[in-house]
C-alpha beads as a LAMMPS data file, in Angstrom:
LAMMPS data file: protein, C-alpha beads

151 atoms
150 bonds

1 atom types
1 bond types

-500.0 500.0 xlo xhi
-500.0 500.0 ylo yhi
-500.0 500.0 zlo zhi

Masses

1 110.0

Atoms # bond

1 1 1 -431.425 -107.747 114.867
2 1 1 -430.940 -109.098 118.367
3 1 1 -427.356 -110.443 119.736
4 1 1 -428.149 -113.353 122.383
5 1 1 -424.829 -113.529 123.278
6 1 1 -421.186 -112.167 122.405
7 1 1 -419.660 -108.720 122.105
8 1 1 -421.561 -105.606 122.544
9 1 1 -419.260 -102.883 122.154
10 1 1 -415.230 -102.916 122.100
11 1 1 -412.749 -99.947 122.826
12 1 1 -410.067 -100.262 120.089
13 1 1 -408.682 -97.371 120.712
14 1 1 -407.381 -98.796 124.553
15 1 1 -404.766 -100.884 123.327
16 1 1 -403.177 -98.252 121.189
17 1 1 -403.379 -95.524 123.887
18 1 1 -402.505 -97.482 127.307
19 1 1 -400.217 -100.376 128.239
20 1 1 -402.616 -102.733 129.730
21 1 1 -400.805 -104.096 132.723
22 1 1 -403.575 -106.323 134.081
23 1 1 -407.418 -107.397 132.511
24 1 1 -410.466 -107.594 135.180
25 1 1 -413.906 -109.321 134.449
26 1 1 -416.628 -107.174 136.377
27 1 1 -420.462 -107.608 136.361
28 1 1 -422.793 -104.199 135.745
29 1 1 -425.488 -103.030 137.901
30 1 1 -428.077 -102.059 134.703
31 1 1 -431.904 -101.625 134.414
32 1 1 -434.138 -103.659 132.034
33 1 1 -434.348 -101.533 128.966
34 1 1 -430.424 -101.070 129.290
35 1 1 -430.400 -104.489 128.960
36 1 1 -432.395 -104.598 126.046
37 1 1 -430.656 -101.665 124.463
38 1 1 -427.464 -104.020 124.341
39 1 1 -428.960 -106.878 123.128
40 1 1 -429.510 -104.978 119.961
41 1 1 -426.008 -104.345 119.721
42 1 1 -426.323 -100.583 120.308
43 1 1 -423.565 -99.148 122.883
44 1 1 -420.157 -97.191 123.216
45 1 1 -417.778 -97.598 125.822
46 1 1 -415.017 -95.332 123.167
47 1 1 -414.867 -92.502 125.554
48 1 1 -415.785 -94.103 128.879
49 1 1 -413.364 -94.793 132.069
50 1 1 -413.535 -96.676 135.120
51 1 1 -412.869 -95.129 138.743
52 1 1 -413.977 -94.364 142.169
53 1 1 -417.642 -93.167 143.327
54 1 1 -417.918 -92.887 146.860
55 1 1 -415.775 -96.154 147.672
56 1 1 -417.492 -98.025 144.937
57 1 1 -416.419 -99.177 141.497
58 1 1 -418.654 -97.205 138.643
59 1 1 -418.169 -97.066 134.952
60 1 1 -418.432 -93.628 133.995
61 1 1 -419.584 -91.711 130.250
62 1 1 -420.076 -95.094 128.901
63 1 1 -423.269 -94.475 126.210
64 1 1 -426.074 -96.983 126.077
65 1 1 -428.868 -95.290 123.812
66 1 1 -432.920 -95.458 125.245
67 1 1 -434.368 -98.623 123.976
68 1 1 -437.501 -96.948 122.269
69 1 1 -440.282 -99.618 123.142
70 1 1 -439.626 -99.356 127.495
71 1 1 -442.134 -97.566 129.506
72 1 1 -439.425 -96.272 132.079
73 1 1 -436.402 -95.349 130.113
74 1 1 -433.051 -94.650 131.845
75 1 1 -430.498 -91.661 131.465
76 1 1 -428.107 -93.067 128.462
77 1 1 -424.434 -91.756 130.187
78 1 1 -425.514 -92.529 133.722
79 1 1 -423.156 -93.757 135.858
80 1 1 -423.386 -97.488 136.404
81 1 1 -421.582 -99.483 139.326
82 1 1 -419.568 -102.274 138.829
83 1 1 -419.614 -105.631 140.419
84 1 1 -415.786 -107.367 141.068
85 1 1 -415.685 -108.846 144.570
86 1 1 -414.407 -107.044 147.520
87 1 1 -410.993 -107.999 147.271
88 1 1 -410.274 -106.877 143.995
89 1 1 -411.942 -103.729 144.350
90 1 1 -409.814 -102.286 147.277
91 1 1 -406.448 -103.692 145.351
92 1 1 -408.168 -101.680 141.763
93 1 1 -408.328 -98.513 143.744
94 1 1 -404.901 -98.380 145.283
95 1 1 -403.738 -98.478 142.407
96 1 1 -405.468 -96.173 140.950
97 1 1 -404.841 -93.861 144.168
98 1 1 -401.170 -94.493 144.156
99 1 1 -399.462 -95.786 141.039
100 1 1 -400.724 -93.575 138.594
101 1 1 -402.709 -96.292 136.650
102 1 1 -405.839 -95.696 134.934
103 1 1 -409.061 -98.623 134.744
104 1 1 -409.994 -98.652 130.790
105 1 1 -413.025 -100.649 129.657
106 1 1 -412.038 -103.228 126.863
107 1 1 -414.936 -104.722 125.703
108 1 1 -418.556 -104.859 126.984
109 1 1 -420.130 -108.183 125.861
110 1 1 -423.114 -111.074 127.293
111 1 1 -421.979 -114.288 128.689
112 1 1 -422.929 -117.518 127.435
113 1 1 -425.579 -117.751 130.567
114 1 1 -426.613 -114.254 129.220
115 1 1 -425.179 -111.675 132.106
116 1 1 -423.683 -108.559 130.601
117 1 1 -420.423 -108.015 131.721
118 1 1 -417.358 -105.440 130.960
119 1 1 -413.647 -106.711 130.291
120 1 1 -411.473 -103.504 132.253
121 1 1 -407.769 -103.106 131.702
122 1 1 -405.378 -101.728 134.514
123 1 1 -403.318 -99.436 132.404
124 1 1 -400.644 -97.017 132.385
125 1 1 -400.856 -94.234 129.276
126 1 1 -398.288 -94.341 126.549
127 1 1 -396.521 -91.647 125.446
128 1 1 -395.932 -90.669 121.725
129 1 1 -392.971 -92.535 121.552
130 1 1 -393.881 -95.449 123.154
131 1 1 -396.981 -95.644 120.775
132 1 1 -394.108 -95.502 117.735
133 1 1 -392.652 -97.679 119.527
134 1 1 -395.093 -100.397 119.750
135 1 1 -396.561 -100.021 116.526
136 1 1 -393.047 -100.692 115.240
137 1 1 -393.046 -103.949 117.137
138 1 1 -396.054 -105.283 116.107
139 1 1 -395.269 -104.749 112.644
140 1 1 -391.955 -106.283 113.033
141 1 1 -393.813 -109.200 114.789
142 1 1 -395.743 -109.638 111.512
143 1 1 -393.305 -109.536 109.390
144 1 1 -391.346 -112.406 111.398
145 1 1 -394.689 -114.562 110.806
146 1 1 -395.058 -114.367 107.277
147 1 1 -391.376 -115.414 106.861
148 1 1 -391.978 -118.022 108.911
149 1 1 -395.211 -119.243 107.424
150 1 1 -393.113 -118.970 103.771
151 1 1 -390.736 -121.645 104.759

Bonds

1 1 1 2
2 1 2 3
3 1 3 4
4 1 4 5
5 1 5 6
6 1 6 7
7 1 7 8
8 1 8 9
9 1 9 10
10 1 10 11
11 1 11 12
12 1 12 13
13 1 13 14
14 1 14 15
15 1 15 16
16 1 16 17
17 1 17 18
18 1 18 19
19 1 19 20
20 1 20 21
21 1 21 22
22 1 22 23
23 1 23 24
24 1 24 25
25 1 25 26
26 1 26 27
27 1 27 28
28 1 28 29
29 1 29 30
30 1 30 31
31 1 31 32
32 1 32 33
33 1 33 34
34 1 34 35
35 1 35 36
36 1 36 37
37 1 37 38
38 1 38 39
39 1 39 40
40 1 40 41
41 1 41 42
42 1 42 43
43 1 43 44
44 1 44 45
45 1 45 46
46 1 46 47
47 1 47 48
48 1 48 49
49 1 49 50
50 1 50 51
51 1 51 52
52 1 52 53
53 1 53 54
54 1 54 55
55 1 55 56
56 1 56 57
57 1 57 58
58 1 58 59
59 1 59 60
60 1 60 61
61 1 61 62
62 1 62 63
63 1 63 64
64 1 64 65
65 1 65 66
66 1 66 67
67 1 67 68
68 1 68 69
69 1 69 70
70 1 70 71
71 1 71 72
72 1 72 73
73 1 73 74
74 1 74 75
75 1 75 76
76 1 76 77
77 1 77 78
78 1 78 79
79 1 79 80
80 1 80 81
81 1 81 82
82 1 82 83
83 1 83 84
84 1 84 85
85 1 85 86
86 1 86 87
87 1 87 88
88 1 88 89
89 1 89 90
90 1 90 91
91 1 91 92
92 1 92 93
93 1 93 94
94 1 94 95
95 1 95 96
96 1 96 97
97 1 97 98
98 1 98 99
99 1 99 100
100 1 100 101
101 1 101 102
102 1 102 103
103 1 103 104
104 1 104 105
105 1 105 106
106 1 106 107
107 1 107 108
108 1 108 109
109 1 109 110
110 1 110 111
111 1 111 112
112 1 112 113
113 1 113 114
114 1 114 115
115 1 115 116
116 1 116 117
117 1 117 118
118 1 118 119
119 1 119 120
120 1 120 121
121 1 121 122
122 1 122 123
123 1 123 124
124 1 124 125
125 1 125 126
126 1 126 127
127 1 127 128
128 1 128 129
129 1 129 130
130 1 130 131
131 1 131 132
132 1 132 133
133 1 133 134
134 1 134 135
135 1 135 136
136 1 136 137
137 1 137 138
138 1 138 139
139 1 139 140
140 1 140 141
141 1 141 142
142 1 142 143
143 1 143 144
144 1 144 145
145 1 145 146
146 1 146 147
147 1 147 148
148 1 148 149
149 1 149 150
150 1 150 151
């Protein structure tokens, strides 16, 4: 089974847990049988996290498994840098620094020309309430569109 191009791996868990304030498209610095390894759909980004490795922009505990038929396999929970232009790097880490907001990968997936690349949210955490709280609202929301779609 090979995936040419299209989603990878998706963090469902981010939306729930974090109000994303802001989405970021950023490239990945990988080696070949990385590469491979998601183009057979294998990879979790569930427990990974974005942030700040000596001034640069990495992607850290994200889990791409060995891709069995490489010669030179690489480390699956390495850290791997990530690629946004200069700009929006220095504006991702003040925030980070100063406003209390966390980076949160969103989906890993292959562009149409076939470059991976790693949707990351600029998020605040929700507390327990404000997870009720949502949930309630999008359930609401819901509701208000099958009534609609009734009429």
């Amino acid at each position: 089974m090979s995936i040419t191009s299209g989603r990878v791996a998706e963090n469902r868990r981010a939306r729930h847990d974090y109000q994303i304030e802001e989405t970021v498209e950023a490239g990945l610095v990988l080696t070949g049988s990385e590469v491979k390894s998601l183009r057979t759909g294998r990879a979790s980004i569930a427990e990974s996290y974005a942030g700040e490795d000596r001034g640069k922009l990495c992607l850290f505990n994200a889990n791409i498994p060995v891709y069995p038929a490489a010669r030179d396999n690489h480390e699956p929970k390495r850290v791997r840098q990530l690629l946004v232009s200069g700009r929006e790097r220095d504006k991702l880490l003040g925030m980070i620094r100063r406003d209390g907001y966390t980076l949160v990968p969103l989906s890993l997936y292959f562009t149409d020309r076939g470059i991976a690349k790693l949707s990351i949210g600029l998020a605040r955490g929700r507390k327990k309430q404000d997870k009720r709280e949502a949930s309630k609202q999008r359930d609401w929301d819901r509701q208000k569109q099958r009534l609609l779609r009734g009429r």
